[in-house]
VOROMAR-489789 format. One record per residue (C-alpha): x, z, y; residue in one letter. Coordinates in steps of 0.5 Angstrom, whole numbers, plus 2048, in hexadecimal, padded with zeros to 3 digits. Each point is the difference from the previous one (the first is absolute). Last residue first. Layout:
VOROMAR-489789
XZYA ...
This chain:
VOROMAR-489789
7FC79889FX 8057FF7FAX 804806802X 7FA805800X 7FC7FE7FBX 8088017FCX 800807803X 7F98017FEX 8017FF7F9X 807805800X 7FC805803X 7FA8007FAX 8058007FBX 804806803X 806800804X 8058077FFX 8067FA7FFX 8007FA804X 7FD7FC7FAX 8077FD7FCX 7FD7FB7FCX 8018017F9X 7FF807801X 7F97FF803X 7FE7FC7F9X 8028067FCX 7FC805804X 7FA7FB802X 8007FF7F6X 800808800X 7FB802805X 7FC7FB7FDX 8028037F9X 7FE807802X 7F87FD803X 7FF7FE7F9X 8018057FDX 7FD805805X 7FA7FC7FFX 8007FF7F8X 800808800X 7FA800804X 7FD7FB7FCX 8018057FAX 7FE806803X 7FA7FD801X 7FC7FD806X 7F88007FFX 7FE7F97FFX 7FF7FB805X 7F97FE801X 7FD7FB7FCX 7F98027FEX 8017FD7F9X 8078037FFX 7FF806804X 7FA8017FBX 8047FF7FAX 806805802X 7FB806801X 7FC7FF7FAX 8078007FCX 802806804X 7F98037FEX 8007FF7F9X 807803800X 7FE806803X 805804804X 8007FB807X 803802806X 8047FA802X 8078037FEX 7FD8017F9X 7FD7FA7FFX 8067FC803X 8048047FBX 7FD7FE7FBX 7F98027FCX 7FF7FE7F9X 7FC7FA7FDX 7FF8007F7X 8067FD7FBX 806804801X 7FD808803X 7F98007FCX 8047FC7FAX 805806800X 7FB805802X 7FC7FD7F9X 8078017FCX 801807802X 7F88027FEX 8007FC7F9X 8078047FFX 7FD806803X 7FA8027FBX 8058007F9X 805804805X 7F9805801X 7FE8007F9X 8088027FEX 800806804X 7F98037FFX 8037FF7F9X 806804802X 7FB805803X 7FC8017FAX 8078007FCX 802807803X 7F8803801X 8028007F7X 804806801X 8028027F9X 7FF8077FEX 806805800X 7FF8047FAX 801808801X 8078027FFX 8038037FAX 8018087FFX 806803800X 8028047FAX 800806800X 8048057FAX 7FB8057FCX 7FB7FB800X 7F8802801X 7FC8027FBX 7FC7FC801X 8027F9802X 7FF7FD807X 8007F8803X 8057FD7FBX 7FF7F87FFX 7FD7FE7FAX 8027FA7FCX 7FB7FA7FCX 8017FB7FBX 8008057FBX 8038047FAX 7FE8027FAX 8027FB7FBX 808801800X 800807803X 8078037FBX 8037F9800X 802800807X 807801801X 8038077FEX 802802807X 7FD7FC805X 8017F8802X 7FB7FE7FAX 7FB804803X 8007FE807X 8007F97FEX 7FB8007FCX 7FB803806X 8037FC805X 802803806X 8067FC802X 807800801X 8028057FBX 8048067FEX 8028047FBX 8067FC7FFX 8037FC805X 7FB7FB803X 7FF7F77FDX 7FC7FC804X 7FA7FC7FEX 7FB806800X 7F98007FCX 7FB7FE805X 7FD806804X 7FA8047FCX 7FA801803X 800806805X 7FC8067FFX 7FF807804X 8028067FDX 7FD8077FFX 8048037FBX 7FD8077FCX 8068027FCX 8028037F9X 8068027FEX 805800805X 8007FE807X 8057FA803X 807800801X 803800806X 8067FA800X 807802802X 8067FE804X 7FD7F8800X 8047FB7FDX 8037F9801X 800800807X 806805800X 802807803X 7FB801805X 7FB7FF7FAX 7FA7FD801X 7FB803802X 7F98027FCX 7F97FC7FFX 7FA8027FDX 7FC8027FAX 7FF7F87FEX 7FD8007F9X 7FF7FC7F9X 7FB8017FDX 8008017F9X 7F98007FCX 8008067FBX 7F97FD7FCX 7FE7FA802X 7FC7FD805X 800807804X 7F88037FFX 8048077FDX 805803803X 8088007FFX 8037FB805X 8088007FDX 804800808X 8067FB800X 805802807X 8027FC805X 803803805X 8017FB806X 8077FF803X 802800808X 8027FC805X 7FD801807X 7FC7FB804X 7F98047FFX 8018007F9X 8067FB7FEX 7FF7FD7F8X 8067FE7FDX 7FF8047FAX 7FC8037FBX 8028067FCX 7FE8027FAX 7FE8067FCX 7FF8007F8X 8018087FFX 7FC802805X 7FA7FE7FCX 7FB802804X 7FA8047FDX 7FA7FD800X 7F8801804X 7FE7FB804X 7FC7FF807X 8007FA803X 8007FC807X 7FF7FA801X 8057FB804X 8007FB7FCX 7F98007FDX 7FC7FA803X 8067FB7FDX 7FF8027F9X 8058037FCX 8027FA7FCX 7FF8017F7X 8068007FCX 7FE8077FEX 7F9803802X 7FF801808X 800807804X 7FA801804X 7FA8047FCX 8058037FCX 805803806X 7FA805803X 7FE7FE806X 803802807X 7FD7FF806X 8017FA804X 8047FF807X 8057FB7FDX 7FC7FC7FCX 7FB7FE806X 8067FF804X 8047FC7FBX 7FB7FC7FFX 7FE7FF807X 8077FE802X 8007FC7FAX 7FA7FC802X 8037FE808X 8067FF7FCX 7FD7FB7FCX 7FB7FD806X 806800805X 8047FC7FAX 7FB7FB800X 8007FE808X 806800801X 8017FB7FAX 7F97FC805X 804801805X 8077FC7FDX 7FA7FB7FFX 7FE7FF806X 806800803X 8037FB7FBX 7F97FB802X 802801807X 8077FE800X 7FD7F97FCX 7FA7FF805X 805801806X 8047FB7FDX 7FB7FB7FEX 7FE800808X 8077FF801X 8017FA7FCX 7FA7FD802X 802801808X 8067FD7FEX 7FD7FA7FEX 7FB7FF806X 806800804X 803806805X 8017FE807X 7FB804803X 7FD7FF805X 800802808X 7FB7FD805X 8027FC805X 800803808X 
């Protein structure tokens, strides 16, 4: 039996090896990308975690002068500050679903009164918690708890302020939490804080004295999952390895020798074996094993000669029931 080969030129060979070089070139580096955002979420886990279960310090050593950034080991800090809200100035923030529901977070400025703050009577902007919205209209809540009056103590943990919101909200409300933002949606405008506030806005964890009315408190933050890209990075490094691996087992399968049917009729599953075998019975001159392809040619054979004897037995009206062999003997018969 011959060997098969691929039919595939020298040219085609380049341009599929040329493919399977550039498709795994993109996966390598859609893995790499992978790779970048498991380190930064990876990190941010870590931060927020770390943050998240640190004891409380005093707000001074924490929050950040005007127009300077809270810095990115802070978010998430616990601070204790002494103030009184300024219930007044209130404001809601919406569009922004907890656990899958639609509610409004309160936002209230609160005056820090200690020492140590960049300047005196810093305002920090706070989010007490969230309250439904109306069973009436989405616009509203029915009613917004105030928080404790005169002085307080405030735990809250510090997030850096978002980016001033693009869209406009009804009055009284906003669409992000930026401290300018805050102050100029609340009654009054902002004018009142200009050159004490901050970068920086606290999340209620406790006051004391507690309010009169509950609020409910906001979740814990849900940290990024950075195994989620690992996986996909493992992903894309194993498509990058099999591109080359598809086309070696294309070259194996096209340019290399393989088993045929004969191979396999005779028993062989090695292709070094079978090509071995096929080789010695060239030399020594014993007939092959018979494969499934000779025994096939033979029955092909043996049907058109029935088929041929079928025909010419027509032609000449043969007693019917009579076979090759007995219409020859007939014949040796009558010429004797």
């Amino acid at each position: 039996m011959s060997e098969v080969r691929g039919a595939r030129t020298r040219r085609q060979w380049v341009v599929l090896a040329i493919g399977a070089v550039l498709l795994a070139a993109v996966c390598l580096v859609a893995a790499k990308w992978q790779w970048s955002r498991y380190d930064l979420h990876k990190s941010q886990a870590e931060q927020i975690t770390s943050a998240y279960g640190a004891d409380p310090v005093p707000a001074a050593d924490l929050l950040p002068a005007p127009g300077e950034p809270l810095p990115a080991d802070d978010v998430w800090r616990s601070v204790t500050v002494h103030g009184h809200y300024e219930a007044d100035r209130t404001v809601l923030l919406r569009n922004r679903p907890v656990d899958g529901s639609a509610v409004f977070h309160v936002l209230v400025p609160f005056v820090v009164d200690e020492p140590g703050t960049p300047v005196d009577g810093v305002v920090l902007v706070v989010n007490r918690g969230t309250v439904p919205l109306s069973s009436r209209s989405a616009e509203r809540p029915d009613a917004v708890p105030a928080p404790p009056t005169g002085e307080v103590t405030l735990v809250a943990r510090l997030r850096a302020d978002e980016p001033p919101p693009t869209k406009s909200a009804p009055s009284g409300q906003v669409q992000a939490i930026s401290t300018g933002a805050v102050l100029a949606a609340a009654p009054g405008g902002s004018s009142w804080a200009d050159g004490r506030t901050t970068s920086a806005y606290g999340v209620m964890s406790s006051e004391t004295p507690a309010a009169t009315d509950p609020i409910a408190a906001l979740p814990a933050p849900d940290a990024p999952d950075p195994d989620t890209n690992l996986s996909y990075t493992v992903q894309w490094v194993i498509f990058a390895v099999g591109m080359f691996a598809a086309y070696a087992v294309l070259w194996r399968r096209e340019r290399g020798p393989r088993l045929t049917a004969g191979d396999l009729l005779a028993g062989y599953d090695d292709v070094d074996e079978a090509r071995t075998a096929r080789l010695a019975a060239r030399r020594s001159g014993r007939p092959q094993k018979v494969s499934l392809e000779d025994e096939e040619d033979a029955i092909v054979d043996a049907q058109l000669a029935a088929d041929r004897w079928a025909s010419s037995a027509t032609d000449d009206s043969p007693p019917t029931g009579t076979s090759p062999g007995a219409d020859a003997q007939a014949r040796e018969t009558s010429s004797a």
